[in-house]
C-alpha angles and dihedrals in degrees: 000000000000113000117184140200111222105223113190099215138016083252104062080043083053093053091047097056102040089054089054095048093052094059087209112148086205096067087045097057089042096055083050097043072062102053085046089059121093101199090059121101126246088268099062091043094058088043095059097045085050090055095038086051103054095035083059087051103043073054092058099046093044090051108086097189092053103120128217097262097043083063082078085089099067087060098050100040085043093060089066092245096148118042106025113358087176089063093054139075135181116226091206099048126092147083098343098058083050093041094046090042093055090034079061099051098047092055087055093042083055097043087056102045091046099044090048092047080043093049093054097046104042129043096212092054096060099032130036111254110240088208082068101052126125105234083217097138089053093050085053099058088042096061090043095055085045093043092054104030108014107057116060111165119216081017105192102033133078091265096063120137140163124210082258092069098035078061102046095049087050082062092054093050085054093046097072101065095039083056097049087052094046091052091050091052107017127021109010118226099251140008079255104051108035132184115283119285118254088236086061098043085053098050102042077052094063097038092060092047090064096047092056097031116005131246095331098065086035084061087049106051090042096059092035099061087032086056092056097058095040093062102050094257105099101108093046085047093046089053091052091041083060103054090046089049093059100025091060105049082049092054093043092058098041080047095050092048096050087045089052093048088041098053100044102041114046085193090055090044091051094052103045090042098082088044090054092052087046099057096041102049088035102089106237086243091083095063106035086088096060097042087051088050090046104034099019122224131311143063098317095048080048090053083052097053098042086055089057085056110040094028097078100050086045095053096044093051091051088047087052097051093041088051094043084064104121117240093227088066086048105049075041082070101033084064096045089059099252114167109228095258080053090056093051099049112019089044114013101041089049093040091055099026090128093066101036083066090045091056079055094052086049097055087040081056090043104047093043082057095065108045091099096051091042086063089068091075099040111289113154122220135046100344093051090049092050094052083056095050095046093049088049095048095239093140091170095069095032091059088045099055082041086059083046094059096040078053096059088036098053085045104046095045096048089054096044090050092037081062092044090059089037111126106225113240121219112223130199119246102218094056112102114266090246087064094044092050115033101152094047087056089049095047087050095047093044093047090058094042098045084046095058098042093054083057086062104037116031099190084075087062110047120356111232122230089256095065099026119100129233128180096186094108090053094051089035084056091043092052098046085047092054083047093053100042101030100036098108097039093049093048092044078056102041092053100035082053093045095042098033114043105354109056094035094063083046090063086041104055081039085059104058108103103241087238091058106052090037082058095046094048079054102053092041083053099043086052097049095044112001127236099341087052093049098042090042095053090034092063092045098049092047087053089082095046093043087055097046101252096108099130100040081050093062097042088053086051087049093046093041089034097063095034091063094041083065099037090058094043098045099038092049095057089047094046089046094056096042092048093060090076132031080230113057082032086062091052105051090046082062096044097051087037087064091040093051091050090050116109113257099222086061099070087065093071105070089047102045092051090046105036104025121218111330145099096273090058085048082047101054093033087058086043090058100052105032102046087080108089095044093058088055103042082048088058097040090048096049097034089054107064113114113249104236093066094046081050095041081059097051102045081053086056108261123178112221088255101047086047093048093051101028099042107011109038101047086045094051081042096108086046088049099054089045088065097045084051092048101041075047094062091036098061084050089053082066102050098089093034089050088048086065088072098052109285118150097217129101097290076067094064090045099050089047081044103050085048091055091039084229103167108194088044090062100041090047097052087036087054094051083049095055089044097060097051092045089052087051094055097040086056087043098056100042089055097047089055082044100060086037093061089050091048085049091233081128 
């Protein structure tokens, strides 16, 4: 979009220039000094926006880590906003935006008055027919009976199997790596050769955080596996330590795989993609019924599970690092006569080999999400101790083994980043292997020595009760003291909330006639990005309705809806404030990197103790878990906005608050909306563990349905579930590149 500075005589458009040409920030910050001035004419002033404007975006262009989307700066501070709107005009702007604006309302304000007249007046307008519905759910559970007990190949000879079988030998081939981890860290293989000692694991922990980031890692991975033993929960930690050990590398190489296909076929990338979007808005919950009906229950059903979920954010990252590989290093290896598989893995892989470690951050976050969920078909270790604390009320030792679980994430993922970050060191090869691997001989001679000492000492090995720690009496006291002194005033807020605002937007959202809302998702999407966004959204919004959860589908938009309302509103004002110092930027990060890593069952306890069963404790506990995204993609947005245009605004004049909404703002505006989508999914990611508190949503459907193993129920729900969130993302893009082709950015 072209965006113009009016300038009233060839000699103002001289200056200009020749101020441009001379490249001089001097001349830049006295021509602003000008336009600041009140005293100054209108030529001056549009003078000064003309210069400002072109010094921001000779900063811009001179600035090679500027992204896409921080180029929005040139345009606004080009328009003269700032410093003298009156000075300045926009060439595209003008009766059709406001024609095509109002054009837009009045369609909405129609939809509304005829589907409510409609409503009133037909039944099928106002409530989805059951004679319309799509018996989905049935054909499900049809394919799935036929699929287990139906289907047997070479059916009457010795060889005969049926896909049951083929799964459940894929689980025992699984099995064997998950036992041998489980025997290092947990169980031993024998009374003769027991696990590792805590005192080792601690100590190869620290040895390899220095390897990969110095003494500081090395700090860290010391006093967090010290801390788990410490606190008694050193045998439920090394089981999960076992499952993530092997889950992970699992998930790495499917994900790898995936990366590699997607970015080398378009046709492939285009056909994974929506099943992709599918796995990672569906809440796990979905398809834990059919993975315990096809794999059974237990750890290896659990790996399984855990794959669905971590594999799509890992695949996409490695796409994205094997297609940001400049063209110039490839063509670099054409020349040289690399073979295509050469290329992937002698120039690509090295090339991106950063992201290609932070895809595998991402699947280490990921997996360690879902160990509580994973224990409710059968996985061993913290998450299944937690659930058991939390069904028998101990809140003290559920929010310690949660702890537990924040400690090996925050470890595993420093090192893993740390490694990611790590410079690789050329060695010589003559040198003895001692030399070339130092750390290798001390983990080796620290293994054996640690080894013998726990023999002597078995207290090294595995603390007893006696000396372990334990903080549970001290959180179980507090919460019974909040219980005793806040009771009344919690309760006054919790009904006035639920009376008063909460139940009445339930009965609101109940009442929209589903044609009417269908009609009204069309036209927004018809507005942001014309007919393939409305039909697109159209399609995914009628799924509900086709499949007969039409109402649980719009109390879980009333429930997710005002959550995110407040998450966004929330997370922006403390990401705003964060992101105006590194400081308190570095805080907060912290902060919202504990709070990610933090189960999300455990969010549900102080709720539920303050606020008893009902949707305002679902709603908080979504809040709490959910605003964090939107607080770090605030600070990442804001923080990173380049200098010389922060600078550019000021020299014109610019108050904080006109910089922050006229230059800042519309530059950190792709990083903003990424948080609104994710705090979106997120929020999505709640719905089935909320539900287990009451809620009357679809999370709802697919935890009766998980009780009942009812296949076709749980996919279904899962699926509406999915669809909102992908209809959500889909209105979300095609505003952002709205707003970016107004902004001219595109």
């Amino acid at each position: 979009m072209s965006q113009t500075v009016t300038l009233p005589n060839n000699g103002s458009r001289k200056a200009a220039a020749g101020a441009h040409a001379s490249n001089k920030p001097a001349s830049a910050t006295q021509a602003s000094s000008k336009a600041a001035s009140p005293t100054q004419g209108s030529s001056n002033s549009a003078l000064a926006a003309q210069v400002s404007s072109n010094a921001a975006q000779d900063a811009i262009a001179s600035n090679k880590t500027v992204s896409g989307a921080q180029q929005l700066a040139a345009p606004t501070i080009a328009a003269g906003h700032i410093a003298n709107p009156v000075a300045t005009s926009l060439t595209n702007s003008g009766v059709k935006p406001i024609r095509h604006r109002l054009l837009f309302w009045i369609a909405a304000l129609a939809i509304i008055a005829l589907g409510q007249f409609a409503a009133s007046r037909l039944d099928w307008v106002a409530h989805y027919p059951s004679d319309w519905i799509f018996p989905l759910k049935n054909w499900i559970d049809a394919f799935f009976e036929w699929l287990v007990y139906g289907v047997r190949f070479f059916d009457g000879t010795s060889y005969g199997f049926s896909p049951r079988d083929v799964t459940r030998g894929l689980a025992s081939v699984l099995a064997y790596p998950l036992h041998l981890s489980e025997s290092i860290f947990f169980d031993g293989f024998s009374k003769n050769i027991p696990a590792l000692p805590w005192i080792t694991v601690a100590g190869l922990a620290a040895i390899l955080g220095h390897w990969v980031g110095g003494w500081r890692s090395a700090l860290l991975g010391a006093v967090a596996f010290t801390y788990l033993a410490l606190f008694g929960v050193w045998q439920a930690s090394m089981q999960t330590f076992s499952l993530v050990l092997i889950t992970v590398p699992m998930v790495f190489l499917i994900g790898l795989v995936a990366g590699v296909l997607m970015s080398k076929s378009p046709r492939f990338k285009r056909a994974i993609t929506p099943l992709f979007d599918i796995l990672q808005s569906m809440p796990p919950f979905a398809y834990l019924v059919p993975i315990v009906v096809l794999y059974g229950v237990g750890d290896v059903p659990a790996m399984i599970a855990t794959a669905l979920f971590a594999v799509p954010p890992v695949a996409r990252c490695i796409s994205l690092g094997l297609e940001s590989v400049q063209k110039g290093v490839l063509e670099a290896g054409q020349m040289m006569g690399c073979t295509r598989w050469q290329l992937l893995w002698k120039v690509q892989m090295p090339t991106a080999r950063s992201v290609l470690l932070v895809g595998l951050n991402q699947g280490i976050m990921q997996t360690l999400a879902m160990i509580v969920l994973a224990a409710l078909i059968g996985a061993s270790g913290l998450g299944s101790e937690l659930l058991t604390s939390l069904q028998s009320l101990r809140l003290g030792e559920a929010l310690e083994q949660g702890i537990a679980i924040v400690v090996i994430a925050v470890v595993l993922d420093r090192l893993s980043r740390a490694y990611a970050l790590k410079t690789p060191k050329y060695t010589d090869p003559s040198l003895a292997w001692w030399r070339r691997h130092p750390y290798v001989l001390l983990a080796l001679v620290f293994l054996l020595a640690s080894v013998l000492l726990a023999r002597v000492l078995p207290d090294l090995a595995l603390l007893s009760d006696e000396h372990s720690i334990t903080t549970a009496p001290y959180w179980n006291a507090g919460i019974d003291w909040i219980n005793l002194h806040l009771y009344d005033s919690v309760q006054a807020f919790r009904n006035f909330t639920l009376m008063e605002i909460l139940i009445p937007t339930r009965n609101f959202f109940l009442a929209i006639p589903w044609v009417t809302f269908l009609a009204l998702v069309v036209l927004v999407g018809y507005r942001l990005g014309g007919w393939s966004v409305a039909l697109i959204a159209g399609l995914l919004i009628l799924f509900p309705a086709a499949t007969g959860l039409w109402p649980e589908t719009m109390t879980t938009l009333y429930m997710i809806g005002t959550a995110a309302v407040i998450c966004v509103s929330v997370g922006f004002v403390i990401g705003l404030a964060a992101s105006r110092t590194a400081g308190w930027s570095r805080f907060a990060s912290g902060i919202c990197d504990f709070l990610q890593t933090f189960p999300s069952f455990i969010y549900l306890i102080p709720v539920v103790m303050l606020f008893k069963v009902s949707d305002l404790s679902a709603i908080i506990a979504v809040l709490m878990f959910a605003v964090v995204p939107m607080i770090r993609y605030t600070i990442l947005g804001l923080r990173g906005v380049p200098k010389p245009i922060i600078e550019a605004a000021t020299q014109q004049g610019a108050t904080r608050l006109q910089r922050l909404i006229r230059v800042e703002l519309p530059i950190a505006l792709p990083e903003l909306m990424l948080g609104v989508n994710q705090v979106i999914f997120m929020a999505l990611f709640m719905v089935a563990i909320t539900a287990l508190i009451g809620t009357q949503d679809l999370g709802a459907e697919i935890n009766a349905a998980r009780s009942g193993n009812e296949i076709g129920k749980a996919l279904v729900a899962g699926l509406c579930i999915a669809f909102l969130g992908i209809t959500a993302d889909r209105l979300i893009g095609a505003w952002v590149k709205r707003k970016k082709i107004a902004l001219g950015a595109v």
